[in-house]
N, C-alpha and C positions, 0 to 999 in steps of 0.2 A: 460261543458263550463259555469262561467259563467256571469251571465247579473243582469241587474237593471230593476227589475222588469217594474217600470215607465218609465223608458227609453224604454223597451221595446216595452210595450203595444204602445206609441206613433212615436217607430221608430227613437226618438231622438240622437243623437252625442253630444259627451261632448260640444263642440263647442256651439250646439243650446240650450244645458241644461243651461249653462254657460250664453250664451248671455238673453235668457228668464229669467233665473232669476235677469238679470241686470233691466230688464227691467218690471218683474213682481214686481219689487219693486216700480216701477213705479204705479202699480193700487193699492199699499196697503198705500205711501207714501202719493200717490197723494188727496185721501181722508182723510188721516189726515193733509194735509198741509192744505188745505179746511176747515175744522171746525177751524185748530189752528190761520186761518187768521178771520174767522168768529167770534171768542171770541177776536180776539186782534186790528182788523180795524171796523170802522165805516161800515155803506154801501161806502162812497165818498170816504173812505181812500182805499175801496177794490177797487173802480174802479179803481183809482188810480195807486193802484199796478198792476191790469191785464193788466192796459194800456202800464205802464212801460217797464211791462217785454216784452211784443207783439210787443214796437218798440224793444227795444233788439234782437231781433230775425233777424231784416232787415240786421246785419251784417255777416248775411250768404251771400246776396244778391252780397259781394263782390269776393262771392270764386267762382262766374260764374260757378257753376258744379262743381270744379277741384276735387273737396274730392273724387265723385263719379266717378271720370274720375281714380285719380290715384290708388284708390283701384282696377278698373278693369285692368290697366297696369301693374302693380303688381303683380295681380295674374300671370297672364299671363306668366312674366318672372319668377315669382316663379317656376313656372310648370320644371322647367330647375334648381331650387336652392335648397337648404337646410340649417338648419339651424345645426353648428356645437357643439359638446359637451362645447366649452369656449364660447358660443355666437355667435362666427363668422360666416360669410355667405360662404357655399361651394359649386362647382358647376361651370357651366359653365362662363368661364369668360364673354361671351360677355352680357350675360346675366345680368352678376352681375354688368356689364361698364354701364348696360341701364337703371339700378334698379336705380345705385349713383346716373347717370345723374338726376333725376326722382328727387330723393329725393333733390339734388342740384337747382334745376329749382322749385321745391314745397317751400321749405325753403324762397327761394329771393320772391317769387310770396306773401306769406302768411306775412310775413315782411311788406311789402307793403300795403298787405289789409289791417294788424293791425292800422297802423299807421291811415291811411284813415278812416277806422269803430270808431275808440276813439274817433277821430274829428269831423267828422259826425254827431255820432250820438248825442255826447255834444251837437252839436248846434242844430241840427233836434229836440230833443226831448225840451230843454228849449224853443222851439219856439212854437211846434204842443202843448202841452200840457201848456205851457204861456200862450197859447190865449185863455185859457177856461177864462169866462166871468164870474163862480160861483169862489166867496172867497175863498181860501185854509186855513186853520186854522191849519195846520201842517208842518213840514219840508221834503220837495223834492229835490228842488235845488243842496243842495250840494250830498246827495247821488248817483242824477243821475250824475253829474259829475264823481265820483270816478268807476260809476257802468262803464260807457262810457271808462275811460282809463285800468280798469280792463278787460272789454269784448275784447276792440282792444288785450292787450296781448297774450289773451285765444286762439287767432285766432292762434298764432303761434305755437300754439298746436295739429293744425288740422291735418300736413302733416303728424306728429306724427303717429297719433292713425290709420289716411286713411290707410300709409304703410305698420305699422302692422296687419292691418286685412287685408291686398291684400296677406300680404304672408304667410297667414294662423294662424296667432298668433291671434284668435277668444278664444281660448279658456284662455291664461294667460291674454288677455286683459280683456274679460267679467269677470273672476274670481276676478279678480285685481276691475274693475270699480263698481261691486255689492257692493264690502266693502268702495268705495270712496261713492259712492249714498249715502251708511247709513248714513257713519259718517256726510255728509255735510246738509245730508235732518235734522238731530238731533239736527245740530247745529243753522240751520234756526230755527227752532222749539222755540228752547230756545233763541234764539233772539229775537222773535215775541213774545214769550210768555214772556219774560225780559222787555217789551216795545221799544226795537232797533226800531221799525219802518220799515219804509226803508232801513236803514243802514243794516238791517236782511239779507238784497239780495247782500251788498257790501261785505259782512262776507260770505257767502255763495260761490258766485262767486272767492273771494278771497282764500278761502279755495282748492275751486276745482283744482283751477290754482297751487296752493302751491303743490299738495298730486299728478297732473299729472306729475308735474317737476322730483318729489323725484320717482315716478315709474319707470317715462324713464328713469333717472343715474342709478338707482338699477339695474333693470333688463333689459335694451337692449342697457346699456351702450357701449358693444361692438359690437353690430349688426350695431349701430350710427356709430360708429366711424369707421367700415367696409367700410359704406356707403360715407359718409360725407368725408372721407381721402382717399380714390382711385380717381387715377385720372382719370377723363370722357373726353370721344372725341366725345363728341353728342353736339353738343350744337344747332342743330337744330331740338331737338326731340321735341318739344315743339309743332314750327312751322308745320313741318311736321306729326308726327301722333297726340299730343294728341290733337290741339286747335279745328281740324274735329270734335271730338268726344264730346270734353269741350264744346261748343256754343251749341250745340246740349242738353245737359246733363244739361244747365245751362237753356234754354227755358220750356225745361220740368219739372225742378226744380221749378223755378217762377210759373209755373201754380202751381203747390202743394202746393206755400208758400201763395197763396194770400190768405184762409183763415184764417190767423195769422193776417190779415185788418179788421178783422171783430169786434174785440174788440176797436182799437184806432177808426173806423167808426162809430159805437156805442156811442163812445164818446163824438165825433163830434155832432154826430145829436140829442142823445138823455139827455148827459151826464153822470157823473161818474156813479151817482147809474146804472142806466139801462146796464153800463159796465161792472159794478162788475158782476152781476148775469149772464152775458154773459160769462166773464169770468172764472167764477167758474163752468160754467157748460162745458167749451172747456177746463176745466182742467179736467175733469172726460171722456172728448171721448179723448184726448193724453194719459191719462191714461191705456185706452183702445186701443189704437196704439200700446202704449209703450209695452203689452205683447203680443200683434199677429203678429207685426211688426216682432220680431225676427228668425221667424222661415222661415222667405224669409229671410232677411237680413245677416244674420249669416250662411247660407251654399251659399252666392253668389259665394265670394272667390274661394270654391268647385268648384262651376258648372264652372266657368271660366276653372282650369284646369282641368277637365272631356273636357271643350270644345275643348282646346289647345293639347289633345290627342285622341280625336275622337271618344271618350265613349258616344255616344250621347243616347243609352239605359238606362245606368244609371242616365243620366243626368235629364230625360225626369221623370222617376219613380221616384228621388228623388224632382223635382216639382209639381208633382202629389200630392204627400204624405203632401209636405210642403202647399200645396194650401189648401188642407181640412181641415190641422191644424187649421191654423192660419183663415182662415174664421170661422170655429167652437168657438173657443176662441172670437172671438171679437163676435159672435154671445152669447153666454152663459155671457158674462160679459155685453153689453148690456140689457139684459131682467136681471141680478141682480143689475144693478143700475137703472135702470126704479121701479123695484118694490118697493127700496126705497124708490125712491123720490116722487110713489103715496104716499106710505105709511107716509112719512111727510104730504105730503100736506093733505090727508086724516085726520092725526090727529089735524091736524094746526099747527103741532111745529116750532116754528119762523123760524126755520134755514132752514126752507122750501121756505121763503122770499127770500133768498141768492141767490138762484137759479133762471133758468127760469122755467115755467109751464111747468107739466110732458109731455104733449104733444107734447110743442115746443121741450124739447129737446128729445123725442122719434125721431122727424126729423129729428136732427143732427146724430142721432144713425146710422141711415139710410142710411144718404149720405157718412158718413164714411165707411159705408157697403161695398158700389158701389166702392167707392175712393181707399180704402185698395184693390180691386181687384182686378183694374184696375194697380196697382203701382206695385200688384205682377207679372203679366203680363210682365209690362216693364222689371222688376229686371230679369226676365227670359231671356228676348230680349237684354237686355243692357248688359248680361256675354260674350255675344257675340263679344262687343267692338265695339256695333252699336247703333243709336238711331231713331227708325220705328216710334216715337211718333211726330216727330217735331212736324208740320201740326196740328195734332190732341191735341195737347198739345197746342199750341199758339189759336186756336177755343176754348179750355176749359179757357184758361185766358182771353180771351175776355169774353166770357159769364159769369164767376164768378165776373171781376170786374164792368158788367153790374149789377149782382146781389146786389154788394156791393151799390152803387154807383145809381141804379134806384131803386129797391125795398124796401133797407136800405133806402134810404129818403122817401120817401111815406109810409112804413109797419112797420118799425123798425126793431124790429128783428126776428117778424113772416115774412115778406117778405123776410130775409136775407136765414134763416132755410129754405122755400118754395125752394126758388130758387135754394140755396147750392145741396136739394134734385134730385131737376130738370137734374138740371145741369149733377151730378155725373152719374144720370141714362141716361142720355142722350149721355154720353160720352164713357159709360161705352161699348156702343153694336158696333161702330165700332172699339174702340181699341181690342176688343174677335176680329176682323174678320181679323185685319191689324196683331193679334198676330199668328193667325194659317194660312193665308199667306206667313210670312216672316219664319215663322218656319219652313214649307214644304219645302221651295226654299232654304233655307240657309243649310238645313239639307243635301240636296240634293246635292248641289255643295262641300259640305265640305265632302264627301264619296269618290268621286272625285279627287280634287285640291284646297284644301282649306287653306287658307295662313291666320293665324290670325293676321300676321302685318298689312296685310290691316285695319286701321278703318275709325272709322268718315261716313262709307256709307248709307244711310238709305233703 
């Protein structure tokens, strides 16, 4: 028989090979985007840009969960589909009436956000980052304009990429997004290093949008058009199963996203310089997400239909396996970017400046530790098409926007790090008790009579 070696030894699936390397470009990209902004912005022009981009990210705040929501419906119904030799989807029709509907009600939902996020953000960001009171000696304004009507578009991309990893298409899509990362991360590069400025992020983002368009007509032109052209007699799927599970998925979200406040708060209290170095150091732990994340994220799809078929042995060993991973990995890339950045500041080389103190961000290392644990947990609880975190989720976004918002004005961003740490460990030991609770009881009744249309229950 045989096998890939490194696959092997790790247990991995093209799927998880695929999705890791999208995102282990992520930790080799992410430090060269870091120096290439460090030789081409100021410290203020860095802040600047980490500022930027961090409110950019608020326009996820408009998809209330649904990404997360519709890749686990998805699966779900995949579990009943297939994908045909021309593209087409085959299989159960009701199945496939529930998928359209799905992707019908996704499409008008993200429409909507677009429109909203462009506008939004235009005016939020000329406002929050207007009122800074230190000179600008460079051009912002109009880039963040174009970046604001760019991002809104991008959004209508989402329901896109959610669908196709709900029905297993993990591996053409990570294969496909590895070579879109490159080319877009290469071409920021040579913007910034061109002197573009800002306009490097409107190039950038406008690339990505351009190269997702041309994927989806290429290759799942007719899976779309399966979807999008049957006609649906759901039109209350929405209401009845998925919004139970959406609000849910969208509470639990918001707690994860609120350290993406930690750079514009930063801002706020201490300004740009003290942002940059914040910044540039929460680009090297996303980088550090970006490769452990994958190895939960990339077999969810899986465990959903393991779940929808009542394999809950396999289900159970393949998060086991995926748990060790991806803790190990963020563990092992932690302690090698810690040893750099003594090893800068040790020898004094300016670019040691950029950053925060190896300590401070030894503590970000840390909370991310806890926090990555805690999310793989859910991702395990959530294939389910359930979400056990409300509660404990809406307690972590109180306490982290306490952290932002009391510590961050009194400590700056040793109190912000302190607290983020506190926080994640603090959160970390009842969501381990509420995960092997719900896991016992749920295993238990699905042996039984176990209906996975039911959702939304906690």
């Amino acid at each position: 028989m045989s096998w890939n070696r490194p696959a092997d030894l790790m247990r991995l699936d093209p799927a998880v090979i695929y999705t890791m390397l999208y995102r282990a470009l992520a930790i080799v990209t992410g430090p060269i985007t870091v120096l290439v902004i460090a030789v081409s912005f100021t410290p203020e022009q860095q802040g600047y840009y980490f500022t930027l981009t961090a409110i950019l990210t608020m326009q996820t705040l408009l998809e209330l969960g649904l990404g997360t929501a519709l890749q686990q419906f998805a699966s779900h119904e995949w579990a009943h589909l297939a994908l045909g030799g021309d593209g087409s989807v085959t299989g159960d029709s009701q199945a496939l009436e529930r998928l359209s509907s799905l992707a019908k009600f996704a499409l008008r939902w993200y429409a909507c956000a677009g429109l909203v996020a462009a506008g939004g953000l235009a005016l939020g960001g000329l406002y929050f980052v207007g009122c800074s009171s230190a000179p600008v000696t460079f051009v912002w304004r109009g880039p963040w304009l174009v970046l604001a009507a760019v991002t809104g578009a991008s959004l209508f991309l989402v329901p896109g990429w959610s669908i196709l990893e709900g029905c297993n298409q993990v591996t053409e899509v990570y294969r496909y997004r590895a070579i879109q990362g490159t080319l877009v991360r290469v071409l920021l590069w040579a913007a910034l290093l061109g002197g573009a400025g800002l306009w490097a992020l409107v190039l950038e983002r406008s690339a990505t949008v351009l190269l997702s368009v041309w994927f989806f007509a290429r290759r799942y032109r007719v899976f779309f058009r399966a979807l999008l052209s049957r006609r649906s007699r759901a039109p209350r799927l929405w209401r009845r199963e998925i919004w139970p599970l959406q609000w849910r998925f969208a509470v639990v979200w918001l707690s994860g996203y609120l350290p993406s406040l930690f750079t514009p708060a930063i801002f706020a209290f201490q300004g740009a310089v003290a942002a940059g170095r914040l910044g540039m150091t929460l680009t090297l732990t996303s980088s550090l997400i970006a490769l452990a994340d994958p190895v939960i994220s990339a077999r969810m799809p899986r465990w959903a239909v393991l779940i929808a078929r009542g394999r809950f042995d396999e289900l159970d060993s393949q998060f086991r396996q995926s748990l060790r991973t991806c803790l190990a990995l963020l563990a092992a890339g932690s302690l090698i970017f810690m040893g750099i950045l003594v090893w800068l500041s040790a020898a004094g080389r300016p670019l040691a400046d950029r950053f925060l103190a190896p300590g401070i961000t030894g503590v970000f290392f840390a909370a991310i530790f806890f926090q990555q644990a805690r999310q793989a947990l859910g991702a395990y609880l959530r294939a389910h098409k359930r979400e056990p975190y409300l509660a404990l989720s809406i307690v972590n976004a109180v306490l982290t926007a306490g952290v932002v918002f009391v510590l961050g004005t009194a400590y700056g961003v040793t109190g912000i790090a302190t607290g983020f740490l506190l926080v994640a460990g603090i959160v970390l030991l009842p969501a381990i008790v509420i995960f092997r609770r719900r896991r016992r009881d749920w295993h238990a009744i699905v042996e039984t009579s176990y209906r996975p249309e039911v959702s939304g229950r906690r």
